[in-house]
Backbone bond lengths (Angstrom), bond angles and torsions (degrees), N, CA, C in turn:
res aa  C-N    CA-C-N  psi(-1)  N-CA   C-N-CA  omega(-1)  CA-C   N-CA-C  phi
1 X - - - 1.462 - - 1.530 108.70 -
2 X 1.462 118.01 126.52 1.262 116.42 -178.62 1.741 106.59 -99.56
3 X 0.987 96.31 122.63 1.778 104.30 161.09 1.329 123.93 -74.68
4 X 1.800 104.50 137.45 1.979 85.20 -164.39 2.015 82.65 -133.34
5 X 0.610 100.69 143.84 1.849 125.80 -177.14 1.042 104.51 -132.82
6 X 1.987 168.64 42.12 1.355 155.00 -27.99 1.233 82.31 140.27
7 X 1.572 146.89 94.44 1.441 109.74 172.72 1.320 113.91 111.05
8 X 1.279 130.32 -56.28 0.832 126.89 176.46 1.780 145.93 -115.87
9 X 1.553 121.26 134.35 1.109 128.36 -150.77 1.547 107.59 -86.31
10 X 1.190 124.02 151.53 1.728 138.27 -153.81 1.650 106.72 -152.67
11 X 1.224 90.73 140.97 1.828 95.53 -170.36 1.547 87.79 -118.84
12 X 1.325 117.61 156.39 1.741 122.10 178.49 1.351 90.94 -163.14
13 X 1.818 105.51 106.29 1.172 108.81 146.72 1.302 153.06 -139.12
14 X 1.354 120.08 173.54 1.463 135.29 -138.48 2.208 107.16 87.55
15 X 1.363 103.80 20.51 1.169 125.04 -178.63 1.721 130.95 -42.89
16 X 1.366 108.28 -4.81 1.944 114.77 -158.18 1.184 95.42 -112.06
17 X 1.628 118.28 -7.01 1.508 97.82 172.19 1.553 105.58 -150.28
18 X 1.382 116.46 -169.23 1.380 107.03 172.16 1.495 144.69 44.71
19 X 0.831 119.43 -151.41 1.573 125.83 173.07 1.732 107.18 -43.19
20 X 1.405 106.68 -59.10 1.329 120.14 173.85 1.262 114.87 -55.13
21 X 1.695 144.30 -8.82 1.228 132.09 -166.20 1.465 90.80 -124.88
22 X 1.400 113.94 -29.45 1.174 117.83 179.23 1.891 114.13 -58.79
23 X 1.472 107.38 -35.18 1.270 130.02 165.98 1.640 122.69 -39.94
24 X 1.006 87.45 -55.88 1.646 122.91 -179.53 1.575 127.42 -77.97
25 X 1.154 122.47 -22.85 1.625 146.64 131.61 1.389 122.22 -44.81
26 X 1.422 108.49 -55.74 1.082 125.92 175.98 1.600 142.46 -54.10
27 X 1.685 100.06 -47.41 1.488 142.71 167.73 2.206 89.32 -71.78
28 X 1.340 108.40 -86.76 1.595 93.51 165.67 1.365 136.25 10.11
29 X 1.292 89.48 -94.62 1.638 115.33 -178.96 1.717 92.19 -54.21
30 X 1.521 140.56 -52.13 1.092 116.86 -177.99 2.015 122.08 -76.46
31 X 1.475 99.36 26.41 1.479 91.91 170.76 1.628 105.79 110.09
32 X 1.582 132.74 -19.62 1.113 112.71 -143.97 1.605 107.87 -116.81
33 X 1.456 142.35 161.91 0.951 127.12 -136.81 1.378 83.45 -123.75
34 X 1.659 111.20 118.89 1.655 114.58 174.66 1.212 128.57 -125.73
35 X 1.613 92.75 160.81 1.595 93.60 -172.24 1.660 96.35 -113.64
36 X 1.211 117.07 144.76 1.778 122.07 150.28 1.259 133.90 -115.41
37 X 1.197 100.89 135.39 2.280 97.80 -163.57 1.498 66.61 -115.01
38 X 1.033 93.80 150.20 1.787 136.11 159.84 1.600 109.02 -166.14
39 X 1.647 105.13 169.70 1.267 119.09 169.26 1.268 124.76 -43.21
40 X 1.722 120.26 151.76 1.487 97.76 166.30 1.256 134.75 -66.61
41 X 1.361 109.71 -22.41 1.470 117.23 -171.31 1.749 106.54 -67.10
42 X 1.580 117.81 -20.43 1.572 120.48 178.94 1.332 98.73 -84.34
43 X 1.088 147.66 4.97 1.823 157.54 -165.65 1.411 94.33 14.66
44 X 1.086 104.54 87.91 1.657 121.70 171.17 1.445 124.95 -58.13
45 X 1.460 101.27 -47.70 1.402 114.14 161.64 1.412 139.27 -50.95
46 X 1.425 112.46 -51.18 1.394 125.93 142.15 1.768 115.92 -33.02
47 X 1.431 115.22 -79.61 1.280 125.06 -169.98 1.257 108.42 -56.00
48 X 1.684 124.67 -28.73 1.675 106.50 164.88 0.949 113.15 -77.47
49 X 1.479 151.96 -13.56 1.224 146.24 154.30 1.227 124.08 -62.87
50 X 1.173 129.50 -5.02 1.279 131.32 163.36 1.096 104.81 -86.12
51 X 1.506 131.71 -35.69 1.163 155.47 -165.29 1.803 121.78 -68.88
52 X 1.139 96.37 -19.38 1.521 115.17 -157.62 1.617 104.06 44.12
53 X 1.516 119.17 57.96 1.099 125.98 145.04 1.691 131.40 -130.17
54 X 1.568 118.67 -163.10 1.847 96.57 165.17 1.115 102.86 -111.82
55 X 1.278 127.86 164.78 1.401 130.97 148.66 1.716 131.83 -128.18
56 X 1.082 125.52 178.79 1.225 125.11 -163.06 2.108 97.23 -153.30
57 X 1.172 103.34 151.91 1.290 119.19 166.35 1.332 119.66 -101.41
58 X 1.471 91.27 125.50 1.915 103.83 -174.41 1.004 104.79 -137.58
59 X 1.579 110.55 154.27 1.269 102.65 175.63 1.655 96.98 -143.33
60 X 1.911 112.53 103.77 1.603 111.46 -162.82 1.189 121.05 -38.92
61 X 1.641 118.11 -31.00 1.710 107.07 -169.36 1.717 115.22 -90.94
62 X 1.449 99.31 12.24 1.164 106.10 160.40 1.449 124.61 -98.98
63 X 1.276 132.77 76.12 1.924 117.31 -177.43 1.202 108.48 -47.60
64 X 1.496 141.11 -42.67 1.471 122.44 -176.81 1.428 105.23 -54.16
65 X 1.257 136.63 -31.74 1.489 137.98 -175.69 1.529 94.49 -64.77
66 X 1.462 107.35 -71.17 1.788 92.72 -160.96 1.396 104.04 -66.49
67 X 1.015 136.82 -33.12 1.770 129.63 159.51 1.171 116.97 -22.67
68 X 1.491 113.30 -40.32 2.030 113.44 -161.86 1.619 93.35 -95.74
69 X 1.528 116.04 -35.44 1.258 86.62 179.78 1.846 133.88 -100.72
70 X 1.563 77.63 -0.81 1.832 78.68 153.40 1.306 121.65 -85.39
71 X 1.207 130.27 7.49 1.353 141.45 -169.52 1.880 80.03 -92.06
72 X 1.201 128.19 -55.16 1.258 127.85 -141.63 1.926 98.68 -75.09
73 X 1.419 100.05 -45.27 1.220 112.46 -169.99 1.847 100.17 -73.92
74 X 1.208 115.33 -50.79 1.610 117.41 -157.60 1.466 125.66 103.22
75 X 0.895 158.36 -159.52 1.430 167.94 -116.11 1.763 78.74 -146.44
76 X 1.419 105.70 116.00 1.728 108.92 171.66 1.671 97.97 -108.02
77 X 1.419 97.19 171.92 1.734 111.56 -173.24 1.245 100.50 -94.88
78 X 1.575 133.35 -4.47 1.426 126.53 -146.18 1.092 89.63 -178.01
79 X 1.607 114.19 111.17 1.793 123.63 145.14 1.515 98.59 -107.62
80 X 1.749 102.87 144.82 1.143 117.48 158.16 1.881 91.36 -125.76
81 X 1.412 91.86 113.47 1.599 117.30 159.16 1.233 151.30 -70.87
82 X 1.802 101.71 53.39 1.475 101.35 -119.14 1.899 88.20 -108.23
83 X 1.973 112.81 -29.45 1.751 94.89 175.16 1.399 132.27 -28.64
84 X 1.088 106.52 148.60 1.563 124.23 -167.97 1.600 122.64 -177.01
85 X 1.296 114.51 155.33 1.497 134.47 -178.95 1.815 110.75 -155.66
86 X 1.639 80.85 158.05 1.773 95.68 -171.43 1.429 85.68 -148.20
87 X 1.487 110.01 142.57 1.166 128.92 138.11 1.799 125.15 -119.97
88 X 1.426 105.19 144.19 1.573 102.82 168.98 1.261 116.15 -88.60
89 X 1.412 97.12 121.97 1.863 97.56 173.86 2.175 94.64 -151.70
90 X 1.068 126.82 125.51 1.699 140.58 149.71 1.192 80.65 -16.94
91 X 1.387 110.93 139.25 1.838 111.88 149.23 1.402 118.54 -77.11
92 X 1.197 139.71 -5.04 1.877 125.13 176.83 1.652 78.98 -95.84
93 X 1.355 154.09 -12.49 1.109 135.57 177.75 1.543 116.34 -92.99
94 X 1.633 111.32 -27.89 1.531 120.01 -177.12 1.532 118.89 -25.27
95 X 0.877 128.33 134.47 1.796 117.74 175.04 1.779 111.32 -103.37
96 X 0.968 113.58 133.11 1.151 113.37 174.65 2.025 141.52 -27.32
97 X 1.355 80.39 -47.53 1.620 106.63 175.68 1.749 106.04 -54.03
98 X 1.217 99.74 -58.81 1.360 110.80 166.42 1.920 131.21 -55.87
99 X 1.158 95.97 -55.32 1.579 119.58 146.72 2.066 82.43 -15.25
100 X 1.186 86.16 -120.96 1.371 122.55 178.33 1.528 108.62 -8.66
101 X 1.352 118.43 -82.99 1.742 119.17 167.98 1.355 103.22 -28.10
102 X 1.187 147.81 -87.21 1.386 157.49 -173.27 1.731 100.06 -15.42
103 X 1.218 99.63 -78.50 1.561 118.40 -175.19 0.988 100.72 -62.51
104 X 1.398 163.38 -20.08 1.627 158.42 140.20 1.256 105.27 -31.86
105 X 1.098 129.41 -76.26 1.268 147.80 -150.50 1.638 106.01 -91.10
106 X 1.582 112.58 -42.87 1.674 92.74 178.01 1.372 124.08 -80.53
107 X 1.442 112.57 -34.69 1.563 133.55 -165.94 1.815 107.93 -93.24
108 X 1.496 99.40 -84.85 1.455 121.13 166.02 1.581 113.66 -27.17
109 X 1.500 106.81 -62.21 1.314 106.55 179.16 1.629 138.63 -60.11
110 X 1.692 88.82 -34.45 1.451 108.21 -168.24 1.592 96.24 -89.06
111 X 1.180 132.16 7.96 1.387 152.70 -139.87 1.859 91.97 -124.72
112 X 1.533 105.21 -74.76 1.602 111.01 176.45 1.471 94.30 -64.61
113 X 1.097 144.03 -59.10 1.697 131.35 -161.37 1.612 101.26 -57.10
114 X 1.297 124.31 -57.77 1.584 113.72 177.06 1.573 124.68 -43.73
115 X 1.530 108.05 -46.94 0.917 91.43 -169.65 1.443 128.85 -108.06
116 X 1.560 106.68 8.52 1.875 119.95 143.97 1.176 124.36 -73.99
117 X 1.620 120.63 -19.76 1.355 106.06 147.53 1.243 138.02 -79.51
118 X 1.481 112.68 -33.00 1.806 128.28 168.22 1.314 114.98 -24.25
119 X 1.705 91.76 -53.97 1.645 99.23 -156.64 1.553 101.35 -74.84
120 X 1.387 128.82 -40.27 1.232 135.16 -177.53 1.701 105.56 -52.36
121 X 1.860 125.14 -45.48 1.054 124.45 -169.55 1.648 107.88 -65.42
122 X 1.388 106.41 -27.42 1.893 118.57 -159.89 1.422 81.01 -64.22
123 X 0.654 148.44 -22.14 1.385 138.81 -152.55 1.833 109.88 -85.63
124 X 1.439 120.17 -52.64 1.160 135.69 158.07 1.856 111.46 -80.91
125 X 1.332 117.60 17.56 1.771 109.61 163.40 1.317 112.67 47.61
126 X 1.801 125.10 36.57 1.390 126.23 170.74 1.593 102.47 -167.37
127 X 1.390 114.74 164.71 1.055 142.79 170.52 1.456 124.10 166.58
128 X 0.956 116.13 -177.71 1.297 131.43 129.17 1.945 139.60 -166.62
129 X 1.313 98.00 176.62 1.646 79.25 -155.71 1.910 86.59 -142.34
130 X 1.404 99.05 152.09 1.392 105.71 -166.26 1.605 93.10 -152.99
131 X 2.382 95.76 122.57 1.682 88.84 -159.11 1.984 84.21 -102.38
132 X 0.949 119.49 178.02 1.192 141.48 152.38 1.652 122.70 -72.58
133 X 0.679 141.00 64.73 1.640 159.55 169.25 1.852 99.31 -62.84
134 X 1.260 104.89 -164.87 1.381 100.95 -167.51 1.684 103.05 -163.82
135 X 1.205 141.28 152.29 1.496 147.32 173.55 1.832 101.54 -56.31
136 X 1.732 105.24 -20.81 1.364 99.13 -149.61 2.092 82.27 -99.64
137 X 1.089 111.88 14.79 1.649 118.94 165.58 1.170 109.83 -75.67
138 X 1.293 117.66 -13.51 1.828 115.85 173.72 1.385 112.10 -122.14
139 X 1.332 112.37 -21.55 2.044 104.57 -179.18 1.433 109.76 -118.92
140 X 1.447 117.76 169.75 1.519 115.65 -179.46 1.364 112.82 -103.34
141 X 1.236 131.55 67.57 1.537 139.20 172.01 1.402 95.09 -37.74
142 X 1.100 108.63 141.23 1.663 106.85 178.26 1.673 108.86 -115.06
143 X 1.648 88.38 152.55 1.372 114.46 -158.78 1.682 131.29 61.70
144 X 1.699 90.02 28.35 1.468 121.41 160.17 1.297 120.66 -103.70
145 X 1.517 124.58 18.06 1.725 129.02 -148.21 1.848 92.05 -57.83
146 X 1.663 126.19 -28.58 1.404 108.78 -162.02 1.495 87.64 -86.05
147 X 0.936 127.36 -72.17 1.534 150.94 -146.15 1.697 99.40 -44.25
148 X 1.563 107.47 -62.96 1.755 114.94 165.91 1.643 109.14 -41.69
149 X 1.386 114.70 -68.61 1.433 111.80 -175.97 1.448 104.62 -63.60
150 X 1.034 143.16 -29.33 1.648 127.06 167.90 2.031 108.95 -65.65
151 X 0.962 95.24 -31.72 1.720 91.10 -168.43 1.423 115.02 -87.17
152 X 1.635 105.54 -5.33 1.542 112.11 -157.54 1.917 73.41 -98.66
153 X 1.489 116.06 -37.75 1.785 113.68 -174.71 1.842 112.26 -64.32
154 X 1.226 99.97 -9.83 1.750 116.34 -161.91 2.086 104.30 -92.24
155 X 1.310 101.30 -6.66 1.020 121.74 169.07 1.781 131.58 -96.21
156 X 1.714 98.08 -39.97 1.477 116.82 148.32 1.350 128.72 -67.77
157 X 1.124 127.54 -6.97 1.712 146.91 161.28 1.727 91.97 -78.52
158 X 1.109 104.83 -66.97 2.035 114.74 -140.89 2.625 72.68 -61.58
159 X 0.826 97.53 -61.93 1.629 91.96 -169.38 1.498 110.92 -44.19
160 X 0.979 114.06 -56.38 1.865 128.27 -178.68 1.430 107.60 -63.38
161 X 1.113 123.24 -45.34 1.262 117.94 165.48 1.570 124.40 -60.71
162 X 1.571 103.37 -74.56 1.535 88.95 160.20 1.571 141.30 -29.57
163 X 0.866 88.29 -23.71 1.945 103.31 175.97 1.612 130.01 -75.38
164 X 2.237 98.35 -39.00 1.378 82.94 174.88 1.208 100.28 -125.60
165 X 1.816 123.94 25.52 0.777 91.93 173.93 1.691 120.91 -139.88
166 X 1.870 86.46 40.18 1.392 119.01 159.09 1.442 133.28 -70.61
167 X 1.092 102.36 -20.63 2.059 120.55 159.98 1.151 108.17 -52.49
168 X 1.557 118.09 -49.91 1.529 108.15 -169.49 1.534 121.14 -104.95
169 X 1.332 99.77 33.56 1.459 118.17 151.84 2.092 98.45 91.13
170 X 1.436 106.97 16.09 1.573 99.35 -162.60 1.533 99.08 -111.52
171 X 1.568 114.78 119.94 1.484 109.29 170.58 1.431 105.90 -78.47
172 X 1.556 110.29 147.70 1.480 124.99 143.67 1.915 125.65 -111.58
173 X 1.270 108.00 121.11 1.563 104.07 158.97 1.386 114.27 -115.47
174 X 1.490 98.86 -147.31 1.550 115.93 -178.16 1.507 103.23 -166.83
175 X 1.311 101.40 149.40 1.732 122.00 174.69 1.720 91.37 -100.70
176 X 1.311 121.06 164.52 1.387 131.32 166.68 1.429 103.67 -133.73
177 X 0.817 141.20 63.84 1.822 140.22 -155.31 1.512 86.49 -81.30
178 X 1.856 110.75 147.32 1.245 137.79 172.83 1.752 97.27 -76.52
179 X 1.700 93.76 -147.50 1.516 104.84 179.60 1.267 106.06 -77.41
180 X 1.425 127.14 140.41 1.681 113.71 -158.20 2.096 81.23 -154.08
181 X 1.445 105.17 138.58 1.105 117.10 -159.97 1.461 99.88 -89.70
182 X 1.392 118.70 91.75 1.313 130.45 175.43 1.357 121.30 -111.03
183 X 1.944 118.58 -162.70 1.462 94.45 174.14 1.438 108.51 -97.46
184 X 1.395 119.49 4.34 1.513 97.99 -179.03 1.707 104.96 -122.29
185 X 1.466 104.75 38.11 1.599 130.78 157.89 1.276 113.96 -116.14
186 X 1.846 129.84 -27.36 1.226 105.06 -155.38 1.983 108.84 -73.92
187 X 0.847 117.00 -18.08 1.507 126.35 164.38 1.585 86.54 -16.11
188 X 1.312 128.15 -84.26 1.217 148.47 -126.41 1.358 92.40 -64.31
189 X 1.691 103.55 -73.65 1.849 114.36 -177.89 1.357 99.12 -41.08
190 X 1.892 137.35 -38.62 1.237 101.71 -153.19 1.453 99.02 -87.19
191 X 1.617 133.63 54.41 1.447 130.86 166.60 1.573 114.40 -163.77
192 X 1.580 90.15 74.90 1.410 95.37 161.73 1.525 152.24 -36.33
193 X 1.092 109.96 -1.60 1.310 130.77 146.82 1.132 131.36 -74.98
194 X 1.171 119.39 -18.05 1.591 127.51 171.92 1.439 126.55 -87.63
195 X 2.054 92.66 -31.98 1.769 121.45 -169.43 1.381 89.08 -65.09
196 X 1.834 108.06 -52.55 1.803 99.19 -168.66 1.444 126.98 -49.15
197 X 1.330 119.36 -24.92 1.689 104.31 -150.60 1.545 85.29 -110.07
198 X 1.769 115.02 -13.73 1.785 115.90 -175.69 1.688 108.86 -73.20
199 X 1.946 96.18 -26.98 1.328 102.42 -160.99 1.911 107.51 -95.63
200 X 1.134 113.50 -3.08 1.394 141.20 164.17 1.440 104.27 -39.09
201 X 1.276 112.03 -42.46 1.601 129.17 179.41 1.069 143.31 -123.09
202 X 1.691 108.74 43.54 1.444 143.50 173.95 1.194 101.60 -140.88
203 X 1.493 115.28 112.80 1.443 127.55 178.97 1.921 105.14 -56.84
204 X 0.838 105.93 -55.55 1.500 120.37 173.41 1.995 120.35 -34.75
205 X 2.007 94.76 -36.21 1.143 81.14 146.95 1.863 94.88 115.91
206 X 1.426 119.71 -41.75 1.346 139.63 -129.15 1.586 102.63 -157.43
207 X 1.477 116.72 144.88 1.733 107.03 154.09 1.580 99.69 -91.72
208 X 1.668 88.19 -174.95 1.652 112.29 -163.12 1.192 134.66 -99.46
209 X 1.381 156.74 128.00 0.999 154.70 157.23 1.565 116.24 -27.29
210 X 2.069 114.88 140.99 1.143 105.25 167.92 1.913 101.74 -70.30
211 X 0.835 127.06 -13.23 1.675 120.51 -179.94 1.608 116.24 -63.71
212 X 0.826 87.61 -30.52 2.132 118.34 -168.92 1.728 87.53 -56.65
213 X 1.382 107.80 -69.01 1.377 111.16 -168.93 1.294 101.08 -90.17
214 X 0.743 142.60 17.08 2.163 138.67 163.75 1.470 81.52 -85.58
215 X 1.225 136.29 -84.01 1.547 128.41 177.47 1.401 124.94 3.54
216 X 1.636 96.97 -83.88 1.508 111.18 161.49 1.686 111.28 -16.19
217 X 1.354 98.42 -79.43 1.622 120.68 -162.56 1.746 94.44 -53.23
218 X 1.176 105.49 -68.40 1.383 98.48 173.96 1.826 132.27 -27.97
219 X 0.925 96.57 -53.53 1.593 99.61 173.77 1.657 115.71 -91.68
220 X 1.532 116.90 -10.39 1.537 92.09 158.85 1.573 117.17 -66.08
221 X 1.452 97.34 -41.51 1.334 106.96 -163.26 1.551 129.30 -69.13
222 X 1.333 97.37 -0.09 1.935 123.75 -179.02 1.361 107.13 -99.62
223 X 1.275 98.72 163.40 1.274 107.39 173.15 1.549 124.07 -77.43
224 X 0.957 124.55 22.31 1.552 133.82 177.64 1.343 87.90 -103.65
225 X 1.061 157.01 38.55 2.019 151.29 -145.76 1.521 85.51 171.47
226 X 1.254 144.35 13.59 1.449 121.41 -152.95 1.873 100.96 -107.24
227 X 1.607 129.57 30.47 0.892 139.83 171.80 1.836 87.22 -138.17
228 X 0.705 126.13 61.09 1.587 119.31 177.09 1.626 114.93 -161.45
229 X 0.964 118.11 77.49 1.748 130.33 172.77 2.062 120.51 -107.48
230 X 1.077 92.74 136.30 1.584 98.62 -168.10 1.580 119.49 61.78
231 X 1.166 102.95 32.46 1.260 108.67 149.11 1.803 141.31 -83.44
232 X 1.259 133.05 130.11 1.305 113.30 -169.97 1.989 93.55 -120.02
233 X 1.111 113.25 143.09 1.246 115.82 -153.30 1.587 99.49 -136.43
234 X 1.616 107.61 121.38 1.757 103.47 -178.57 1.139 100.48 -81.25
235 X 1.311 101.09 166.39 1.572 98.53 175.52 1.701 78.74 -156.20
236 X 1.263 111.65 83.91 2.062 122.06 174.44 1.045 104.99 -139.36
237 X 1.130 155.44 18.95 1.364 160.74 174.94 1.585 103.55 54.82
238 X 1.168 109.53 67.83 1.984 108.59 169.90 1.477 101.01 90.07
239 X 1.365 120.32 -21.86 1.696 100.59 -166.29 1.674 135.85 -47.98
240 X 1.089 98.05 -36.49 1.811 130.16 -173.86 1.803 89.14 -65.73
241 X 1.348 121.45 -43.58 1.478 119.82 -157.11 1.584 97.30 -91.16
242 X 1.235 129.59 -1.64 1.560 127.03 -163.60 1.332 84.09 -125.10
243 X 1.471 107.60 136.38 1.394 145.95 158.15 1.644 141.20 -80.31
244 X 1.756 89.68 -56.84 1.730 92.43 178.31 1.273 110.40 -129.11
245 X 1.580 108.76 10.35 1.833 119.19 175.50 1.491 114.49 98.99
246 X 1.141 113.42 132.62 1.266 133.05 175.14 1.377 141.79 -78.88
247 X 1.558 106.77 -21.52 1.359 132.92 173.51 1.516 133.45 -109.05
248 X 1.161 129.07 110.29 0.875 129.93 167.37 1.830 127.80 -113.96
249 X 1.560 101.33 159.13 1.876 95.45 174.49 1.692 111.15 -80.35
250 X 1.248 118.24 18.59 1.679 118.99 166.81 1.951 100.02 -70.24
251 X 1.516 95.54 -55.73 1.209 85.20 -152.58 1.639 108.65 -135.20
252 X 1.246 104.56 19.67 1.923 117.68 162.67 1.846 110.70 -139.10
253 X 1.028 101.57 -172.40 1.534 105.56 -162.74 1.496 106.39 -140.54
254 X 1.370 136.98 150.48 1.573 115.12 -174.99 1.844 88.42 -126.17
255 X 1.340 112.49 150.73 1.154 100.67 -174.26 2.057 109.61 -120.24
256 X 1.649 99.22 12.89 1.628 113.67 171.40 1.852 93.05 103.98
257 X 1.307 119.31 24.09 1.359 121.40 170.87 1.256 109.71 -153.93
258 X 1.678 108.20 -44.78 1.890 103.17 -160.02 1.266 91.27 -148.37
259 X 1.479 109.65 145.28 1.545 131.02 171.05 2.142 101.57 -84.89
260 X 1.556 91.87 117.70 1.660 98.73 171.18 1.248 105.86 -133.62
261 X 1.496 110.98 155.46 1.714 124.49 -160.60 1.504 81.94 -89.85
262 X 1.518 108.20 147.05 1.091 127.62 -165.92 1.994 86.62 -90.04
């Protein structure tokens, strides 16, 4: 199935790296003309020019920011809502400040970006928009107390939205991506000792590519998806469906990345 974006313009943000750039490649290669806001410190502008795209500097917990740069771009056919942050902290240890940053930027933010673009799309009776949610929107990974409670709220958006604002012709979903090999994951991959007992509980075996989930995003956000609103869609390779683990050293082998049946 080919995805065609021909025409039409797409905003992706938290866009200069990761999941989010991976997004934005993706949308590209299928035709479509994008923009990426990220921070200044990710020089967005720069990186869409490498990109053969534009970019703009945003910063979500600011709405006058995403205001100026949807002003620049216009009413796009395609948000992927994808900025985000995590910190590790115990919850009886969590500090407030942090508290707070988290929920700016995952909920709040992704909260003002939807709905300064919404209103711009109502206008032409189409869109659609696809948020970044997370596996950890349904379980309590610990010493995620902000990040879980922001992603578990990123799910109460993707429903409420879909709801009213399916009249005016605009889908919303969500990706839930597992462990996905980014830069503020690769810590993790580089210690195979950790991958084994995490990867114990992904039928699949392995974590994920940021490409893996540009896919995803890609085809909610097309018209091959164009009967599909309020949907939230994993994209972890089995994790969500496994319970007490899938792998064992009886009868697979781990090789410091991926669990394979012997």
């Amino acid at each position: 199935m080919q995805l065609e974006f021909s025409g039409k313009t797409a905003v992706v943000t938290g866009g200069a790296n990761g999941i989010g750039l991976a997004c934005a490649r993706e949308l590209v290669r299928a035709g479509a003309s994008v923009w990426i806001f990220d921070l200044p410190r990710e020089e967005p502008e720069a990186r869409a020019a490498q990109e053969g795209m534009r970019g703009a500097e945003v910063d979500v917990t600011r709405r006058e920011s995403i205001e100026a740069a949807l002003d620049q771009c216009g009413a796009p056919d395609v948000l992927v809502a994808n900025a985000g942050t995590a910190t590790y902290e115990d919850a009886l240890d969590a500090s407030r400040a942090n508290w707070d940053r988290t929920i700016a930027v995952n909920l709040t933010g992704m909260f003002d970006t939807v709905q300064a673009t919404a209103r711009r799309m109502r206008t032409g009776r189409r869109g659609s928009i696809v948020l970044t949610a997370s596996t950890n929107s349904y379980d309590g990974e610990a010493s995620l107390v902000a990040y879980n409670a922001s992603k578990a709220g990123v799910l109460g958006l993707l429903h409420t939205l879909a709801n009213e604002l399916g009249p005016h012709g605009i889908r919303v979903n969500a990706v839930c991506p597992g462990l996905i090999r980014t830069r503020l994951t690769q810590g993790a991959f580089n210690q195979p000792e950790i991958l084994k007992d995490y990867f114990r509980a992904i039928p699949l075996g392995r974590g994920g590519e940021p490409e893996e989930v540009a896919r995803a995003v890609a085809f909610l956000a097309s018209s091959a998806a164009s009967y599909i609103t309020g949907a939230a869609l994993l994209v972890d390779g089995g994790q969500m469906a496994c319970k007490f683990g899938t792998w064992t050293e009886q009868n697979a082998s781990f090789d410091g990345q991926k669990w394979t049946l012997k």
